[in-house]
ZAROTOR-636518 format. One record per residue: x, y, z of N, C-alpha, C in turn. Coordinates in nm, 2 decimals, always signed. Layout:
// ZAROTOR-636518
     n_xx     n_yy     n_zz    ca_xx    ca_yy    ca_zz     c_xx     c_yy     c_zz
        X        Y        Z        X        Y        Z        X        Y        Z
...
END
This chain:
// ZAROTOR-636518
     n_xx     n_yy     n_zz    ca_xx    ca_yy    ca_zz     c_xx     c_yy     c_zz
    +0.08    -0.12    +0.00    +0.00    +0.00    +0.00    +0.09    +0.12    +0.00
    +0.04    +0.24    -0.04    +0.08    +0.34    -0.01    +0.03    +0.47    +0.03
    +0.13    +0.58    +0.11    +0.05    +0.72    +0.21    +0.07    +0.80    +0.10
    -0.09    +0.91    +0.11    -0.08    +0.95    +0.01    -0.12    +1.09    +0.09
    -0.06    +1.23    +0.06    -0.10    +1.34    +0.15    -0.22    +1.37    +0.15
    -0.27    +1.42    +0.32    -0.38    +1.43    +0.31    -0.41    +1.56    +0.33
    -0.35    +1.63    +0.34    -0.37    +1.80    +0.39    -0.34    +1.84    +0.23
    -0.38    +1.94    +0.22    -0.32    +2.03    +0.10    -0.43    +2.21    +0.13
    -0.33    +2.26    +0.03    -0.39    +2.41    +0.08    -0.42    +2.45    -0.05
    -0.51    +2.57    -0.07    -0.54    +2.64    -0.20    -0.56    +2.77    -0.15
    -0.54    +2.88    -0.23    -0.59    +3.04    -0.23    -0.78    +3.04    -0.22
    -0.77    +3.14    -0.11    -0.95    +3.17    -0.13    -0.92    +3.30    -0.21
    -1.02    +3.25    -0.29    -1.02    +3.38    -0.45    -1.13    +3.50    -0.38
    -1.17    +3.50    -0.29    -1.24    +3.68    -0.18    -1.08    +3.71    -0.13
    -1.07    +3.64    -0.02    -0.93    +3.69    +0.05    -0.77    +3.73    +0.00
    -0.78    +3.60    -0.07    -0.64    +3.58    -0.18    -0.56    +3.55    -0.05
    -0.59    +3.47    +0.08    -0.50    +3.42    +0.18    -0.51    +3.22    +0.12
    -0.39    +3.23    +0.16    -0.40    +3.02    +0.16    -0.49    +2.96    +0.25
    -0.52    +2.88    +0.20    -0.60    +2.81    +0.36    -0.61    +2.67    +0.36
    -0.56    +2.60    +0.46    -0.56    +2.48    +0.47    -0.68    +2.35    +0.47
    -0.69    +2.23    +0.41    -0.78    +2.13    +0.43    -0.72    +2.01    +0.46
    -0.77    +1.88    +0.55    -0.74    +1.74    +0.52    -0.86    +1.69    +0.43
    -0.87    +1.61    +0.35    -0.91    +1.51    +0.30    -0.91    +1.38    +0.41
    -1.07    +1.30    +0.40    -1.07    +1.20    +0.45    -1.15    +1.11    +0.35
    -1.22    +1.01    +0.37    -1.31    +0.92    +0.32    -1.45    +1.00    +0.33
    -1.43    +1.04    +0.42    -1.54    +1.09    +0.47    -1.61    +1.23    +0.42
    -1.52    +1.30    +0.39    -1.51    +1.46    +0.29    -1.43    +1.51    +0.29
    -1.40    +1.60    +0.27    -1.31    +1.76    +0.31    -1.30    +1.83    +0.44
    -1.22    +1.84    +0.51    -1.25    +1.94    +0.60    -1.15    +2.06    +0.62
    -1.22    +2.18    +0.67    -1.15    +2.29    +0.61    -1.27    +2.41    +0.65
    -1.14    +2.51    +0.62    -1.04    +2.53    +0.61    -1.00    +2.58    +0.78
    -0.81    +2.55    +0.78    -0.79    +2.58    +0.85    -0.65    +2.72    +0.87
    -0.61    +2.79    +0.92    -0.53    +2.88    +0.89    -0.36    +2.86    +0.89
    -0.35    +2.72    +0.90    -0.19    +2.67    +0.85    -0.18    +2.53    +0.87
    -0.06    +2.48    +0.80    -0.09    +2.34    +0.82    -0.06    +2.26    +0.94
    -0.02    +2.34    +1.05    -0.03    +2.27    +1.14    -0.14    +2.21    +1.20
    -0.21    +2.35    +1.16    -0.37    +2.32    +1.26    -0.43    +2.23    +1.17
    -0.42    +2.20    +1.06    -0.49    +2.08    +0.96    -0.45    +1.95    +0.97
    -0.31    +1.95    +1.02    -0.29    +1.84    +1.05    -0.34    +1.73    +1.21
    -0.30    +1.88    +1.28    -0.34    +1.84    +1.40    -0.50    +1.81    +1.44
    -0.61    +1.89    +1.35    -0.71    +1.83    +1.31    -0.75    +1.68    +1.28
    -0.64    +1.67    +1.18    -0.62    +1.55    +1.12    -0.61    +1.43    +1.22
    -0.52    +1.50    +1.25    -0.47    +1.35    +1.41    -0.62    +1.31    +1.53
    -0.66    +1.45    +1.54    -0.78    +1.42    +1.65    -0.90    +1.37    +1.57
    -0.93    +1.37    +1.44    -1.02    +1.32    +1.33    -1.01    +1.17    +1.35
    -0.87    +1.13    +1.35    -0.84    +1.02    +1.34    -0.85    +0.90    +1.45
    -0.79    +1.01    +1.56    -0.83    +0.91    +1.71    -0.97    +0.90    +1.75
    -1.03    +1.00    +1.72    -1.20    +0.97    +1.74    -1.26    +0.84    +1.63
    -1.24    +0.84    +1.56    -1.30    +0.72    +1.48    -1.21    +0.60    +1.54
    -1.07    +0.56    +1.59    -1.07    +0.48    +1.64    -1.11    +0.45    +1.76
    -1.13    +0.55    +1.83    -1.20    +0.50    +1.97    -1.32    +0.52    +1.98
    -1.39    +0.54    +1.84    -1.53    +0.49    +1.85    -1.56    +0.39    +1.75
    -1.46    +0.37    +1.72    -1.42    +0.16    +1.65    -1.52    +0.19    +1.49
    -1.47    +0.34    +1.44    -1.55    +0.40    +1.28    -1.44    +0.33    +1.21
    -1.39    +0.26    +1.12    -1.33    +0.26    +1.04    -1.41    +0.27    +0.89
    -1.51    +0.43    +0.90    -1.52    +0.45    +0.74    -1.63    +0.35    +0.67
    -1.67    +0.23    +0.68    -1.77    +0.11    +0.62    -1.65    +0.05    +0.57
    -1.52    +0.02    +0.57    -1.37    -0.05    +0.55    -1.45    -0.20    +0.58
    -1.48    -0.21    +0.71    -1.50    -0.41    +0.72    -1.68    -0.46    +0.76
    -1.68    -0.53    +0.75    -1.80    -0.57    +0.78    -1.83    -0.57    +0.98
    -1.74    -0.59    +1.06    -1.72    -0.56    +1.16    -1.70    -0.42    +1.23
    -1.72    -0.38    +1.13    -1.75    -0.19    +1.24    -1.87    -0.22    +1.33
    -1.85    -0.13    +1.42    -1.96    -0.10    +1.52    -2.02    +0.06    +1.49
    -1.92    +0.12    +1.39    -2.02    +0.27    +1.40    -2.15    +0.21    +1.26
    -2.26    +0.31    +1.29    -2.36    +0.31    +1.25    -2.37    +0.41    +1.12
    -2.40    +0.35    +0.97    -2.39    +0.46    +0.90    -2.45    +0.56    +0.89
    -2.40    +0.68    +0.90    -2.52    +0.80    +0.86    -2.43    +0.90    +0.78
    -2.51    +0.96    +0.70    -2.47    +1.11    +0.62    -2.46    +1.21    +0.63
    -2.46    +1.22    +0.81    -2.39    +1.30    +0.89    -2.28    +1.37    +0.87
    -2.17    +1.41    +0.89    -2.05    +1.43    +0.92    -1.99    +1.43    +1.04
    -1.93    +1.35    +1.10    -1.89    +1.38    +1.22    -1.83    +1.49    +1.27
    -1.86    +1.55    +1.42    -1.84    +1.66    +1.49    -1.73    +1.66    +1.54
    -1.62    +1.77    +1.45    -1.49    +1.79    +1.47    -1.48    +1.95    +1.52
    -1.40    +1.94    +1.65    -1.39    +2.09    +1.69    -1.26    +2.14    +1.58
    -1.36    +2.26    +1.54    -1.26    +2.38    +1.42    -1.26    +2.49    +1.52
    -1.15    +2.54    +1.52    -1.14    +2.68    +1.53    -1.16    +2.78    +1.38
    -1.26    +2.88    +1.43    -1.33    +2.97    +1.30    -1.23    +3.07    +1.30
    -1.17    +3.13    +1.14    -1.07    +3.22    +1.14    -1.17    +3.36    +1.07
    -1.17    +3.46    +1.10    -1.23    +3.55    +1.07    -1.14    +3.61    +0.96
    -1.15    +3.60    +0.84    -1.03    +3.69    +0.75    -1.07    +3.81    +0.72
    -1.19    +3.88    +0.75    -1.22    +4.00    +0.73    -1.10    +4.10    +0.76
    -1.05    +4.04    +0.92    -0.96    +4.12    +1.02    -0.85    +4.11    +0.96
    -0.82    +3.97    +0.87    -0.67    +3.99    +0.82    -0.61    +4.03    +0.74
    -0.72    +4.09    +0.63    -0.76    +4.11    +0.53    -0.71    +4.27    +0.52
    -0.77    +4.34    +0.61    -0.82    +4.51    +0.62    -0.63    +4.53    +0.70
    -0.61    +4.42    +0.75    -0.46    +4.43    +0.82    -0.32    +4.46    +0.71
    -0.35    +4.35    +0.58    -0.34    +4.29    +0.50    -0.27    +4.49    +0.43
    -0.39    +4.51    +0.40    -0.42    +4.61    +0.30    -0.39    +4.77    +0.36
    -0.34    +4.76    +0.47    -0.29    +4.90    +0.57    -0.12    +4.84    +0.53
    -0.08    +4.76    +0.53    +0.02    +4.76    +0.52    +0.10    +4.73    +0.32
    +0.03    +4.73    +0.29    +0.05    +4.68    +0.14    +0.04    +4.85    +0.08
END
């Protein structure tokens, strides 16, 4: 098998700032304001599905229950209005 990256970043075409996302099975999540915090997302994304035994519909032996939900991942919300107007006083 092989690891394939799961974070990646793109420009928001309002702000024209980067912003970070992980990729999962499950969707996109995003955005975050560097890749630390996407990754570190990433990691607590990850330990929640194993300790609540989600591996994704992967085996017939999962115990999580399917739904088309999304699971509830704490994001911190980045306001770019503010970094924006910051952005543009100094430019």
């Amino acid at each position: 098998m092989f690891k394939s990256a799961r974070t990646f970043c793109q420009r928001n075409a309002e702000t024209g700032l980067m912003e970070w996302f992980f990729h999962a099975r499950e969707g996109i999540y995003g955005p975050f304001f560097d890749k630390e915090k996407a990754v570190k997302a990433l990691e607590k994304f990850i330990k929640q599905n194993i300790e609540t035994f989600d591996d994704g519909g992967r085996s017939s032996n999962s115990q999580a229950k399917l739904s088309l939900e999304q699971p509830v991942i704490s994001v911190t919300t980045i306001k770019f209005d503010n970094l924006k107007s910051k952005r543009g006083k100094d430019s």
